[in-house]
N, C-alpha and C positions, 0 to 999 in steps of 0.2 A: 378623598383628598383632592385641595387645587390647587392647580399652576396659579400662581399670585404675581398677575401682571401689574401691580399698581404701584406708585411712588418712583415711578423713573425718570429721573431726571432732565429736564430740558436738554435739548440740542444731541438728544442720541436716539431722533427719530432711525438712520438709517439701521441700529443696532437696537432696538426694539423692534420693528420689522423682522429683522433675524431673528432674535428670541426666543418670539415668539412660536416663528415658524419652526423652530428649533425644537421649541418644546411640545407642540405637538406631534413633530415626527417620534419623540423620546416617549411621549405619555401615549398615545394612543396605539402603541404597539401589548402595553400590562392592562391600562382601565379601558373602561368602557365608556367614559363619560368623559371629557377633559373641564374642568373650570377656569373659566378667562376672566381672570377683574377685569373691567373695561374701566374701571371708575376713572383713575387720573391720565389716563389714555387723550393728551389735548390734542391731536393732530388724530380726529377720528375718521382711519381708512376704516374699507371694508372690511368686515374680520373673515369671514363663513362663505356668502354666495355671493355672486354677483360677477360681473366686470373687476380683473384686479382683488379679489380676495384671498387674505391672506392663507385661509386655509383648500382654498380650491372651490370649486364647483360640484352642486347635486345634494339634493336631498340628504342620501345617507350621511355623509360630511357635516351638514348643519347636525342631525340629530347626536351625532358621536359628540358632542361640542356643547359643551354647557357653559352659560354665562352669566353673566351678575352686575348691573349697573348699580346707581344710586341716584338719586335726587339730587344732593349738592354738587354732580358731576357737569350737570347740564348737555347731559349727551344722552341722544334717544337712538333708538334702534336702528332707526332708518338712517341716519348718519353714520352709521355702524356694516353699513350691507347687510343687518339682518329684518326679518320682516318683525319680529320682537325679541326679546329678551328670556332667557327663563326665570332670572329672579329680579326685582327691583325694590332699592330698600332705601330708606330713610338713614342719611351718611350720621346724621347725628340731630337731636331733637332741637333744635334751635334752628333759626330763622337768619340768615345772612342776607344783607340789601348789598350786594353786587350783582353787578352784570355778568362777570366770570369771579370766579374766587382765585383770589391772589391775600397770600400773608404776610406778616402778620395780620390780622383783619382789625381796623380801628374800631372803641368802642360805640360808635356811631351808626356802625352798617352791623351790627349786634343784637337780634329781637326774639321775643319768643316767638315759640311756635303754635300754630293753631291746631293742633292736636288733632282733633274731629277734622277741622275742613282738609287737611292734610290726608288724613286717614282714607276719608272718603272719596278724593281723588288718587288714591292709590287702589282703592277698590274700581275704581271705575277702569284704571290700567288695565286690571285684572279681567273684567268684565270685556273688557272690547278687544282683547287677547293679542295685547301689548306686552304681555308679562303672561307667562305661565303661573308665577307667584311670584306676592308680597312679602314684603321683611323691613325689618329694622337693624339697628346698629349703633353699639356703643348705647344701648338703653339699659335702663336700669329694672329690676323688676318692680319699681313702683308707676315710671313710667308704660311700663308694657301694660300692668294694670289696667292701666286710665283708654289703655285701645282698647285691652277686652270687655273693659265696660260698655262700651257703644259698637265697637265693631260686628258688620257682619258676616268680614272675611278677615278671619286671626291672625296673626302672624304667621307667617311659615318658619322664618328663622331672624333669631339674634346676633348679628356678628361682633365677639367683643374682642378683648385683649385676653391672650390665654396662652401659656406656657406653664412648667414645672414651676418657676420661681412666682408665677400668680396665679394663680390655680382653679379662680373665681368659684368656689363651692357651691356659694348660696346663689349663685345670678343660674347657675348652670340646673340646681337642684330646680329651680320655680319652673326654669323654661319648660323641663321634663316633664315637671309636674302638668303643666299646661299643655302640652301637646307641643311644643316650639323647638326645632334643632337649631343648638349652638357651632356656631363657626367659630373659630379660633382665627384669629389672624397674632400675627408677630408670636408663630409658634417657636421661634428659634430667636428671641426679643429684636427682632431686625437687626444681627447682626449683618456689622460692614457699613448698617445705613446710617451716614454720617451725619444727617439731619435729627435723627431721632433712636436712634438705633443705641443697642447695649450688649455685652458680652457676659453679662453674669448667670445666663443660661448655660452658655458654648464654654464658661469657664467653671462651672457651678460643680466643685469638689464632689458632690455626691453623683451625679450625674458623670463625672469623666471615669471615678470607680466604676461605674457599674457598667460603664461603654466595654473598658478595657476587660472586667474582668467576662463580659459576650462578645467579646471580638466585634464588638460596633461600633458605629462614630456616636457623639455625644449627640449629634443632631437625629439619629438614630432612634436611641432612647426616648428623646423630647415626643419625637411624632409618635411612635408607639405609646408612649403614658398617655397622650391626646386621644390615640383611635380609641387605648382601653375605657376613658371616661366617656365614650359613645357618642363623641361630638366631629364635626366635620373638622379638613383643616385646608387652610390658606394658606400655603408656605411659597418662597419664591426662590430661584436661584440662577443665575447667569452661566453656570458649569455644567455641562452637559455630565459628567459624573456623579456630581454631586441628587441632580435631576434623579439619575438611575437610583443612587442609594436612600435616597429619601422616598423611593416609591417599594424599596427592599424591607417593609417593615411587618409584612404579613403574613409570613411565615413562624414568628416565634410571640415569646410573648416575655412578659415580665412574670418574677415569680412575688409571689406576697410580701416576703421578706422585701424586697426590691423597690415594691410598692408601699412599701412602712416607709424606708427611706426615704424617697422622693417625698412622702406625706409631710416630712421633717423640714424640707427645705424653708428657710426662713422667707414670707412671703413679701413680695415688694412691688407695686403697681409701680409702671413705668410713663403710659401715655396719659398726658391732663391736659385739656384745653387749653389751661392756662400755662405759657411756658412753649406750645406746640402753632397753637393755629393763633392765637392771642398772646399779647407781653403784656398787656395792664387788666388789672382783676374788673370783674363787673358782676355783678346780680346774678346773671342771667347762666354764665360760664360756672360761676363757682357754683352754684346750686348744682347743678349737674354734676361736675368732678366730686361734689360731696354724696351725690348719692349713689356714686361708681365705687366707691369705697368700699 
């Protein structure tokens, strides 16, 4: 499971600073590993080592500390205080001609992606031991295909949209198949986040049964039906309690019965390019959102 720094809103650089540091005092006490999105992170201090790092100085400190950039973020490690990364992935398979990314993005700074030459520069990350490992995100397993065809280092992971109420079967079933771990992001559908965020998780009648009748929260539930589908998760929270109880999910488990219900929940994808990062349709966008379906 990871601490999900990402999507924080401008002007609370001095309260992401906290946070974070926040949240590693809270995670690093149960796991072993912490995960830090760095992705939308614009005011990149040092996180790990250095002069001013957020989480202190020393070896052992970096290693307890796991992180995760992306290519559309435009932020590298060294700008980061760290000497690399452990994961870096492709935010999304399309091609944006900005200098930094600001939204909505016009249909003009809009392009595909070159797939291979892409690919192959991410191998080379790998290679010169910028990254521990490669990944993608929000791909499709048609697109994941088109890497395994030419690649010579696979994906390590898919990070998609995944909760009870989308449950992504088929994208999850291929990755497994292929060797690829899925990360879950907007495990709890970003509730609270006013940008893009939804409650029919955190309000989802079968999911609040079944909180009540194990003495759990509904967010509870969510992250456990997630560990049970054997996929990582990306969750985020501002609440130091909340923090606690959503790392409480490993001790018990869901009974079958339990897992029928949830199976039932009516399914409803939430994030589409179109609508999120774009407001007028294009080629390039809708082909994607159609094969995310």
């Amino acid at each position: 499971m990871g601490l999900h720094t990402g999507t924080m809103r401008t002007g609370m650089d001095q309260r992401r600073s906290m946070w974070i540091r926040l949240g590693w005092w809270v995670w690093r006490r149960v796991v072993l590993c912490m995960y830090v999105c760095v992705c939308w992170i614009r005011k990149q201090w040092p996180i790990a080592s250095g002069n001013g790092g957020m989480m202190g100085t020393g070896t052992d400190q970096r290693r307890s500390m796991w992180t995760r950039d992306t290519v559309m973020a435009s932020i590298h490690a060294g700008n980061l205080g760290l000497e690399y990364v452990d994961l870096y992935l492709i935010h999304w398979p399309l091609k944006l001609i900005q200098d930094e990314f600001r939204g909505p993005v016009p249909i003009e700074c809009i392009a595909t992606m070159d797939l291979k030459a892409v690919w192959e520069g991410m191998e080379e990350c790998q290679t010169l031991g910028l990254t521990k490992s490669i990944g993608v995100s929000n791909f499709s397993s048609k697109k994941i295909q088109q890497i395994l065809s030419f690649a010579k280092i696979p994906p390590a992971v898919n990070q998609i949209e995944m909760n009870p109420n989308w449950q992504q079967k088929k994208i999850t079933e291929f990755c497994k198949a292929n060797g690829i771990l899925v990360t879950a992001y907007s495990p709890l559908g970003a509730f609270g986040n006013r940008s893009w965020g939804h409650n029919r998780v955190m309000e989802c009648d079968i999911l609040q049964n079944i909180a009540k009748s194990k003495g759990k929260t509904v967010a509870q539930i969510s992250l456990r039906w997630l560990y049970e589908q054997g996929v990582s998760i990306a969750v985020k929270s501002f609440n130091v309690e909340r923090m606690k109880q959503n790392l409480d999910i490993f001790d018990w488990s869901l009974t079958q019965e339990e897992l029928k219900k949830i199976d039932q929940i009516p399914q409803r994808r939430h994030v589409y390019l179109i609508g999120t990062m774009a407001l007028e349709h294009n080629d390039i966008m809708d082909e994607i959102d159609a094969e995310l379906d």
